[in-house]
C-alpha positions in Angstrom: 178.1 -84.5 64.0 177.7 -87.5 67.1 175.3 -87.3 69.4 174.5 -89.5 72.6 171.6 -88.9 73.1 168.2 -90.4 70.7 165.3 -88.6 70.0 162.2 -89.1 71.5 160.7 -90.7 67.8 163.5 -92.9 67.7 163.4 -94.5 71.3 159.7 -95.4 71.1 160.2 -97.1 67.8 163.0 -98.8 69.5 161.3 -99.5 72.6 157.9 -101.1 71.2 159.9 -103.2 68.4 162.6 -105.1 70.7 159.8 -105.5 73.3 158.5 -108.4 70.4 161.9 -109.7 70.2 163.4 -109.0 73.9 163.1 -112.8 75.4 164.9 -114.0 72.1 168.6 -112.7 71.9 169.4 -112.2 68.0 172.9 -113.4 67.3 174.8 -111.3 65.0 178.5 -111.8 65.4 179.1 -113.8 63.1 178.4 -110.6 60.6 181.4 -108.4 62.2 184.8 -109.2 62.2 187.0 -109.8 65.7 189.5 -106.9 65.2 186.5 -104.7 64.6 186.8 -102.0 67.1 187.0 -99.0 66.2 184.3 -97.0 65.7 184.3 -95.8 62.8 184.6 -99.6 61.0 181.4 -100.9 62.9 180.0 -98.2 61.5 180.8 -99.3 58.4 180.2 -102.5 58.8 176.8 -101.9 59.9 176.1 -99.5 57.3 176.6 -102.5 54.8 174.0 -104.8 57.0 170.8 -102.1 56.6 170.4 -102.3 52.8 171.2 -106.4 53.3 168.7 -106.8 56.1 166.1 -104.1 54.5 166.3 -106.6 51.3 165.7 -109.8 53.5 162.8 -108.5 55.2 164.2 -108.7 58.4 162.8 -106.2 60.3 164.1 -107.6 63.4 167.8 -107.6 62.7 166.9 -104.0 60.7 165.9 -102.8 64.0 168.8 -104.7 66.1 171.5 -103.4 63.3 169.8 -99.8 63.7 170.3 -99.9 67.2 173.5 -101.3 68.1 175.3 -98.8 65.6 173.7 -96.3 67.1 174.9 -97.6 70.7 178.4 -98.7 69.7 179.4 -95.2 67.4 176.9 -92.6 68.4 176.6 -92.3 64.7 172.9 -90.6 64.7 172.3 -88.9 61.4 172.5 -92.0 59.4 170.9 -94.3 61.5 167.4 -91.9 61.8 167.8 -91.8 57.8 167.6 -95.1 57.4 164.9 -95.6 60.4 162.6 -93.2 59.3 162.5 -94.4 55.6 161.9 -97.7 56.9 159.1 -96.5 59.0 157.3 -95.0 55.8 157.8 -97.8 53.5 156.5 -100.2 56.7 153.2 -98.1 57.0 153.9 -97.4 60.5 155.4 -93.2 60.1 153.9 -90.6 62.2 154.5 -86.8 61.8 153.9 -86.6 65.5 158.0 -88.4 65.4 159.5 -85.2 64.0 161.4 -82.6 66.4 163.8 -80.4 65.3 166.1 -83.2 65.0 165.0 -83.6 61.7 165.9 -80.3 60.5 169.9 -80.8 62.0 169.9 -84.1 60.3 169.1 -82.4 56.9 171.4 -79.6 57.7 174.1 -82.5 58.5 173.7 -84.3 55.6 173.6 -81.4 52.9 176.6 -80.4 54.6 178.4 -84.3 54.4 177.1 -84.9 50.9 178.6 -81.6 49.7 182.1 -83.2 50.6 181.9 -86.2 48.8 183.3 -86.4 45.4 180.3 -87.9 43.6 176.9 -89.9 44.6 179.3 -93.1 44.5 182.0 -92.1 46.7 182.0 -93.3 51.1 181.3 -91.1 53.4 184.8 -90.4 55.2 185.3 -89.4 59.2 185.3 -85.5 59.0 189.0 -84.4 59.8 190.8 -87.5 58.1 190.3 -86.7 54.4 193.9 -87.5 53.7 193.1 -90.9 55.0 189.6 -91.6 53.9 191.3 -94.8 52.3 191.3 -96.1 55.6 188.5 -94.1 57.7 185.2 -94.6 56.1 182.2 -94.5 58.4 179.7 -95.1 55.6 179.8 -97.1 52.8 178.3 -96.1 49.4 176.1 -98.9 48.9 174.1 -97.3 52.1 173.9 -93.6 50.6 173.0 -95.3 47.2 170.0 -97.6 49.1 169.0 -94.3 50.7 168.3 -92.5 47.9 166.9 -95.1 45.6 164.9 -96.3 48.6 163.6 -92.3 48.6 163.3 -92.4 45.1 160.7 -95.5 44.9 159.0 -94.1 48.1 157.9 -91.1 45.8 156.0 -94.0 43.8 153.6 -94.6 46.9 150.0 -93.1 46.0 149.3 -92.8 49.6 152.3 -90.8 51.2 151.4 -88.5 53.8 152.6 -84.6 52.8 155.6 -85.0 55.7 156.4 -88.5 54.4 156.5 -87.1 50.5 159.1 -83.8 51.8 161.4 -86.4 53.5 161.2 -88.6 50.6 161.5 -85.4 48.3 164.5 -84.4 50.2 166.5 -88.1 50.3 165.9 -88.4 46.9 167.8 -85.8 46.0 165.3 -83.5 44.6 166.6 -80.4 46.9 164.9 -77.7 44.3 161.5 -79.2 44.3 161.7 -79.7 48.2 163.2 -76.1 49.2 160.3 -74.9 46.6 157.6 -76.6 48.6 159.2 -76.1 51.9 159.3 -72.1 51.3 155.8 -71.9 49.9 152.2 -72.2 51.2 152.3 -75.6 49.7 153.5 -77.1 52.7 152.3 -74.7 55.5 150.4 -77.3 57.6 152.8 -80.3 57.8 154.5 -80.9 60.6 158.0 -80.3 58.9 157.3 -77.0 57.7 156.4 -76.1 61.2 159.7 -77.3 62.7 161.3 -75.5 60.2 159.5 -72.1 61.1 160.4 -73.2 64.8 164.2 -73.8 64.0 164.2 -70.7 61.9 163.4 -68.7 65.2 165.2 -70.2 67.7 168.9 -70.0 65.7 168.0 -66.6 64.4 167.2 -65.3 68.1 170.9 -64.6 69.6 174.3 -64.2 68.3 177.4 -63.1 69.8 180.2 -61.8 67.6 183.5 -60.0 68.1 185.9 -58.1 65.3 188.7 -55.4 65.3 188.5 -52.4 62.8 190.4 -49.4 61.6 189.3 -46.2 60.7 189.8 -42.5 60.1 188.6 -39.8 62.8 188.1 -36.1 61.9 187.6 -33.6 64.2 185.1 -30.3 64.0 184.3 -27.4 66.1 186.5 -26.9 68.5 188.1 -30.5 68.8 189.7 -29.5 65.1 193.1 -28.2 66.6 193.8 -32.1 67.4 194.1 -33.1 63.1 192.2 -36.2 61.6 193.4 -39.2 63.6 193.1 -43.3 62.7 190.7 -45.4 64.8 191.9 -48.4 65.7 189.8 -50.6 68.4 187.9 -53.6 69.2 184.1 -54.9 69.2 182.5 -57.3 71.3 178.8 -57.7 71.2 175.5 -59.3 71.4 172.4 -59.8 69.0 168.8 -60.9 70.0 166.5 -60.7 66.8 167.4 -57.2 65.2 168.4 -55.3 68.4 172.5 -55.3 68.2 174.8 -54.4 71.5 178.5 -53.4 70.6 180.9 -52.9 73.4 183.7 -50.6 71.4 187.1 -50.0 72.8 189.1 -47.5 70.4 192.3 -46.0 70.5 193.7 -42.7 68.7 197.6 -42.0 68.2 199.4 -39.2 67.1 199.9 -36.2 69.0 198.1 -33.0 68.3 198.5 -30.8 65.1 198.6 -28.0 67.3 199.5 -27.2 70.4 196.4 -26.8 73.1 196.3 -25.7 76.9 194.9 -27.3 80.3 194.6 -26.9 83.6 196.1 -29.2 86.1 196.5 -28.5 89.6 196.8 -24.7 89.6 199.0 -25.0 86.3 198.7 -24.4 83.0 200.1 -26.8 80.6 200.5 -26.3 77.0 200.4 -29.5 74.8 200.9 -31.1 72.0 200.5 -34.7 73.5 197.6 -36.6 72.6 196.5 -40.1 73.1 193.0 -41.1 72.9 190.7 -44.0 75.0 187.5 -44.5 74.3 184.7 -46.8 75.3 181.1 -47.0 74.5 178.3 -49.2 74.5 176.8 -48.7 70.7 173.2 -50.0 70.5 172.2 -50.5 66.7 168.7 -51.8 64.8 168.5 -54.1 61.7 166.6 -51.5 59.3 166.8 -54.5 56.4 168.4 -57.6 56.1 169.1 -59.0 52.5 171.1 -62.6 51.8 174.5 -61.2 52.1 174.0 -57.6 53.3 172.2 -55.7 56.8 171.7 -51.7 57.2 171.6 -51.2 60.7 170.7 -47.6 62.8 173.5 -47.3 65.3 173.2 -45.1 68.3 175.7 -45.1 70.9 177.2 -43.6 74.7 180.5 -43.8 76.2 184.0 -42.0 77.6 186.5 -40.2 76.1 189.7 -39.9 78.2 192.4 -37.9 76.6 195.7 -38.2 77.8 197.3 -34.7 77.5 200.8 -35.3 79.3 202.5 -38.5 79.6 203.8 -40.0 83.0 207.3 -39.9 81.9 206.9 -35.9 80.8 205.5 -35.1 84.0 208.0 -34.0 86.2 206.0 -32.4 89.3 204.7 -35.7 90.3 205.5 -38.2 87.8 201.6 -39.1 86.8 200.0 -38.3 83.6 197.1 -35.8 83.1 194.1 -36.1 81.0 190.9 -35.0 80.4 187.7 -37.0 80.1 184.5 -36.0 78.9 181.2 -37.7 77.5 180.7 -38.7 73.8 177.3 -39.5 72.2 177.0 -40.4 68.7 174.7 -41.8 66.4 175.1 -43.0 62.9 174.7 -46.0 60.4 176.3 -49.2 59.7 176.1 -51.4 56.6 177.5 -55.0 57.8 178.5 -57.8 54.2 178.7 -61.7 55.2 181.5 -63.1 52.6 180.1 -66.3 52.4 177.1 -67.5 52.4 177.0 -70.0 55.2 180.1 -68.6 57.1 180.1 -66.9 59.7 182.5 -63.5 58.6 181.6 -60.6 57.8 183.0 -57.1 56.7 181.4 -54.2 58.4 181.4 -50.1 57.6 180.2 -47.8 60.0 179.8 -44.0 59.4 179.2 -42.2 63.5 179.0 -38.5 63.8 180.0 -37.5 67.5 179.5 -34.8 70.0 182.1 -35.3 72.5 183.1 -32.2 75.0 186.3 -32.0 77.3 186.5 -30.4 80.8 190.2 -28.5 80.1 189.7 -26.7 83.4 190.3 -22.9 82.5 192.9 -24.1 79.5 191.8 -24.6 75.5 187.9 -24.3 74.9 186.9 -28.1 74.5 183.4 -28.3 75.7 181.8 -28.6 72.6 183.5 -30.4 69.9 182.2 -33.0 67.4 183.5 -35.4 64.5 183.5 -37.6 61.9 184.1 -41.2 62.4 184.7 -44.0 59.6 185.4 -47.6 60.9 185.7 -50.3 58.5 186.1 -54.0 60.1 185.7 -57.4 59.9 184.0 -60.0 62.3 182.8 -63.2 63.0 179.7 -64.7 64.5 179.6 -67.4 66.9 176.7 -69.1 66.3 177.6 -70.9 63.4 174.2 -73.0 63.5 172.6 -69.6 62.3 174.7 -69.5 59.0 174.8 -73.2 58.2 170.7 -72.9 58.5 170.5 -70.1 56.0 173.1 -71.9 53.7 171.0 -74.6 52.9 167.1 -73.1 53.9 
């Protein structure tokens, strides 16, 4: 929520306003109290002084207030709420200001505003609900001025199309906004382009990771093992609608009948059976809905069966297995629980062709199967979600 750093529109307001004022040092103390010093109280301290200030026509002290709460919290959200409805009521706005910035801070305060009890209530330091008697950052007078200073912008006859969104936005009229915002109606404002551009850069790469379990049955002549339960791991990567999975799976159980291999001159018979594979699954978003994706999953890896266990092996106390190559290609429907969250629950139907080297034993070389995985993961790029929550 804090951030250290301003944004380029803020500093060059900054910058050419305390230039008019710099050889003149504005005394303010006198407006906070001595034990004031934790951040979160000059915060809301100064968050009383704006609407105060705004009221005087004191554009100087505005701007000084502006600044050193900025400075002294890195509070940023409501300080560039209250600058850039300033800067439109003042005549002195330009779209040229907005960055992406702008669409974090709406994101930031949907999100904030959504946790208060009513329009009325302060704004509390996120974590310490259980003490928000005690840890305000904002007051409500501020969020009230906000709004009804949004509210009598709409008023102005000569409001820019950027200046009317933002004051669409503050003013609480989300629906109308988001209705603009999504349309034609708004294509060449500034805004609507740093939407488009935020909407592209949070939607270009994801990582995620999950665990599933599933059912495995065998055909051909890998059906002598009996169905098996997948249980495994996923680790993977999306850029756009190209998906990477890196699947680790494991099979239990031993074999529903027995089977034969080779091992060093040796014929073993078996019922043994324990099951490692790993894969790298490649998959493509066919369509993407609000909750729900269909992907086209494709995938390569290495099947190592372990046939005799090291404790069974009493030649030369190692265990024997038998590896062989699995392809397999399928389709996978992936469900996000909530809206905004980052979960999701995924289903993936595979069909595989795996084969086994049993070296003169049991005829493995061409076996295939049915595999069901059902999972759930999470994404880590939560900015992604909390976009398409509120955009």
């Amino acid at each position: 929520m804090y951030r250290l750093a301003s944004p380029t529109y803020l500093l060059v307001y900054l910058l050419s306003t305390l230039a008019a004022f710099a050889d003149e040092e504005i005394e303010l103390g006198y407006l906070f109290d001595d034990d004031m010093q934790a951040w979160y109280e000059i915060s809301f301290r100064c968050s009383e002084l704006v609407p105060y200030f705004y009221e005087k026509n004191d554009q100087d002290s505005l701007c000084y207030i502006l600044q050193y709460w900025e400075e002294e919290t890195g509070v940023m959200e409501p300080v560039r709420r209250a600058w850039i409805l300033n800067q439109i009521a003042q005549n002195l706005f330009e779209p040229s200001y907005l960055s992406d910035i702008i669409i974090e801070d709406f994101i930031e305060y949907l999100s904030s505003y959504e946790t208060q009890e009513s329009d009325t209530s302060h704004w509390i330091v996120p974590g310490y609900e259980k003490a928000a008697q005690k840890l305000y950052y904002i007051c409500a007078d501020f969020n009230q001025f906000i709004r009804a200073l949004a509210t009598e912008l709409l008023n102005y006859s000569d409001l820019s199309d950027d200046e009317y969104l933002i004051c669409l936005f503050y003013s609480h009229e989300f629906d109308e906004f988001h209705r603009l915002i999504e349309t034609d109606a708004a294509k060449y404002t500034k805004l609507y382009e740093q939407v488009q551009r935020y909407h592209i850069a949070v939607e270009k790469f994801d990582m995620h990771y999950g665990f599933f379990l599933g059912y495995w049955t065998p055909r051909s002549s890998l059906s002598l093992f009996g169905d098996k339960i997948n249980v495994g791991g996923v680790v993977g990567a999306q850029w756009q609608n190209v998906i990477f999975d890196c699947t680790l799976l494991f099979q239990f159980l031993d074999s529903k009948n027995p089977y034969t291999v080779k091992n060093e001159g040796d014929l073993i018979n078996t019922t043994h059976y324990f099951r490692f594979y790993f894969g790298v699954e490649p998959a493509f978003v066919l369509y993407d809905w609000d909750h729900t994706q269909v992907h086209l999953i494709s995938g390569a890896g290495i099947d190592v069966v372990e046939v005799v266990p090291e404790d069974e092996n009493s030649f030369n106390e190692e265990s024997v297995s038998i590896i062989g190559p699995n392809l397999n290609v399928g389709i996978g429907i992936r469900h996000y629980l909530i809206k905004g969250k980052p979960y999701y629950l995924q289903y993936k139907l595979q069909y595989e062709f795996v084969g086994y080297n049993s070296h003169g034993g049991t005829d493995l070389a061409n076996g295939e199967a049915v595999s069901h995985r059902l999972g759930f993961y999470w994404d880590a790029n939560t900015r992604k979600h909390e976009f398409r929550k509120y955009f």
